[in-house]
C-alpha positions as CSV (number, residue, x, y, z in Angstrom):
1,X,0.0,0.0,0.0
2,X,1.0,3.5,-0.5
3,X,-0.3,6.6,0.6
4,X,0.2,9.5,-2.2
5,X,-3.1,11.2,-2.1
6,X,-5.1,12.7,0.5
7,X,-8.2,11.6,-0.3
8,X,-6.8,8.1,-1.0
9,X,-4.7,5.4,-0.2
10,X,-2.8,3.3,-3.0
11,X,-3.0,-0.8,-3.1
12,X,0.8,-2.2,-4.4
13,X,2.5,-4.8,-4.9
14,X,5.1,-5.9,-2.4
15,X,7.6,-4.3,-4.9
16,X,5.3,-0.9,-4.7
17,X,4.0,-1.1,-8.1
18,X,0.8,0.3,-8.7
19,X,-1.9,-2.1,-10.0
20,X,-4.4,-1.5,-12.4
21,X,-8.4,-1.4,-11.2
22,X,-10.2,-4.4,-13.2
23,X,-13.9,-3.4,-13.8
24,X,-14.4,-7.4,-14.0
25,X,-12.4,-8.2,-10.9
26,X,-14.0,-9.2,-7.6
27,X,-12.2,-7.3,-5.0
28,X,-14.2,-8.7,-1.6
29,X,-11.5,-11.1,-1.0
30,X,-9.2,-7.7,-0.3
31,X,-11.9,-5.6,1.0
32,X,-10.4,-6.1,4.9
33,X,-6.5,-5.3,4.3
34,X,-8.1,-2.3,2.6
35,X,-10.1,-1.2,5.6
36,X,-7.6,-1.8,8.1
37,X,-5.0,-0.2,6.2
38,X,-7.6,2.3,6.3
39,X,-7.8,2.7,9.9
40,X,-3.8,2.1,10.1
41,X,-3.0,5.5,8.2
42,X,-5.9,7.4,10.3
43,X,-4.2,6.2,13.9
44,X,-0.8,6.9,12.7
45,X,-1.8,10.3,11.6
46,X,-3.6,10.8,15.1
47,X,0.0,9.8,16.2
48,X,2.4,11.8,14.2
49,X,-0.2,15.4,13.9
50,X,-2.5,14.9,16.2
51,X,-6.3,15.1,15.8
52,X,-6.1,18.3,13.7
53,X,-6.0,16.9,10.1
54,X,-3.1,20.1,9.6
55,X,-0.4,18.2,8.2
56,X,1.0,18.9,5.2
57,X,-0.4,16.2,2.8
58,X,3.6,15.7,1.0
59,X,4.6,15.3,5.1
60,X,1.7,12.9,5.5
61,X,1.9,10.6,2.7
62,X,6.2,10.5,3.4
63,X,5.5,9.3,6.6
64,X,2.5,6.9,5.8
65,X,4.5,5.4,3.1
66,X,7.2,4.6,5.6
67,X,4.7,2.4,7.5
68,X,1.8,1.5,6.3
69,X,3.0,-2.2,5.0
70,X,3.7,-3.4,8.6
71,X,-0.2,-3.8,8.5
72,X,0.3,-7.4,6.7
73,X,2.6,-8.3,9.9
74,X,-0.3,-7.2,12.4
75,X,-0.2,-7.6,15.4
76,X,3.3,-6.5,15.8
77,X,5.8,-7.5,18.3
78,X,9.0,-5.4,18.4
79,X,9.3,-5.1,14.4
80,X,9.2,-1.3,15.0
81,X,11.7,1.4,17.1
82,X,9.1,3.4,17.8
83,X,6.4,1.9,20.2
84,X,3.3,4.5,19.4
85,X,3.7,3.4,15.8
86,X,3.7,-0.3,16.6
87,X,0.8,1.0,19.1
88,X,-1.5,2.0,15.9
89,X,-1.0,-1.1,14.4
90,X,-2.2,-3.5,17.5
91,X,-5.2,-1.1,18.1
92,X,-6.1,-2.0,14.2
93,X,-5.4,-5.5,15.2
94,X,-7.6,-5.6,18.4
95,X,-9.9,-3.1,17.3
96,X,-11.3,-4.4,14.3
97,X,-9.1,-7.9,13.3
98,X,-9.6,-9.6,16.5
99,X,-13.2,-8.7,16.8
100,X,-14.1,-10.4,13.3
101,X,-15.4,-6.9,12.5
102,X,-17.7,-7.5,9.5
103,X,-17.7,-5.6,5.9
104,X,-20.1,-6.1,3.6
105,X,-20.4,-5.4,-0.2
106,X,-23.4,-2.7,-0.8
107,X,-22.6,-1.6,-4.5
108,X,-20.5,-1.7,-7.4
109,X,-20.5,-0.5,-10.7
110,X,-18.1,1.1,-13.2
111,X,-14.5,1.7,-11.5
112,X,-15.7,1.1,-7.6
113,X,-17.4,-1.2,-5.3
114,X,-18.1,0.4,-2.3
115,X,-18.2,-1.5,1.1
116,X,-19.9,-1.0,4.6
117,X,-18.7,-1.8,7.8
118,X,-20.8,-3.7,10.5
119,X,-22.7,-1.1,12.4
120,X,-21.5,-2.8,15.5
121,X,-18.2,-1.9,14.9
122,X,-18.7,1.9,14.2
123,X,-18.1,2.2,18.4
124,X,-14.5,1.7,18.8
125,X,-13.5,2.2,22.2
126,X,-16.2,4.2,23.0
127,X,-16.0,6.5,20.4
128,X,-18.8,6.5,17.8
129,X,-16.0,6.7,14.2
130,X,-18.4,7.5,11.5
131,X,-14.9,7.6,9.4
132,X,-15.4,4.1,9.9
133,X,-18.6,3.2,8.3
134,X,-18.6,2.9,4.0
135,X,-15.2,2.8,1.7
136,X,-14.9,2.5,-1.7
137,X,-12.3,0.0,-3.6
138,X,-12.0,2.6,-6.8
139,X,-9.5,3.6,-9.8
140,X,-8.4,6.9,-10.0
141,X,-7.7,8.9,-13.1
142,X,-5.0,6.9,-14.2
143,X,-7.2,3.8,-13.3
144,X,-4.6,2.5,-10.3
145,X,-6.3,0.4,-7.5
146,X,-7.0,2.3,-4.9
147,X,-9.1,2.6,-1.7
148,X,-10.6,5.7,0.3
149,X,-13.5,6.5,3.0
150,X,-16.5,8.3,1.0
């Protein structure tokens, strides 16, 4: 995954190349990484800038980009220096991993299928997250894979 955009975040190979959206592909099999990864560059944001949303989005992306792979490894035990990175990666793990949080196709058509989260899960640590309720798997204008909250 890569984070280049700030509206969305960029599915890659393991080399980092980007990967072309197939209209006739069925993406549901994905549809979790993508969420978590998701939720993975929201806490590590939180972490880094705070709450604000400020950031520079070239500062943000950098320092996404650094990270945001370690959420295949999850949960993480000493594979980062920095324990409030790590942190944001176990609270995606125990969060929504652990608690077989439950995503659901609701629609697809031409360059997108767009996904729901169980309601159940929109209360994360007591917190209603309604950044945590409906994501789209799309292409953007250059038709790479790609995946953001709408």
């Amino acid at each position: 995954a890569n984070s280049e955009d700030n509206n969305c975040l960029y599915i890659t190979t393991k080399d980092g190349e980007y990967i072309l959206f197939d209209n006739d592909g069925n993406y549901d099999e994905i549809s979790y990484i993508c969420f978590y990864a998701l939720v993975a560059e929201k806490y590590l944001c939180e972490y880094q800038f705070g709450t604000s949303g400020w950031e520079e989005p070239e500062e943000r992306n950098t320092f996404v980009s650094k990270y945001i792979n370690y959420i295949f490894q999850i949960p993480l035990k000493g594979q980062i220096n920095d324990n409030g990175i790590e942190e944001c990666f176990n609270r995606v793990y125990y969060d929504f991993v652990k608690t077989n949080t439950s995503i659901e196709r609701v629609d697809q058509g031409y360059n997108f299928r767009e996904y729901n989260v169980g309601k159940e899960y929109y209360l994360i640590l007591g917190t209603f997250c309604s950044w945590a309720k409906t994501f789209v798997i799309t292409a953007d204008d250059n038709g790479w894979l790609c995946v953001k909250y709408i």
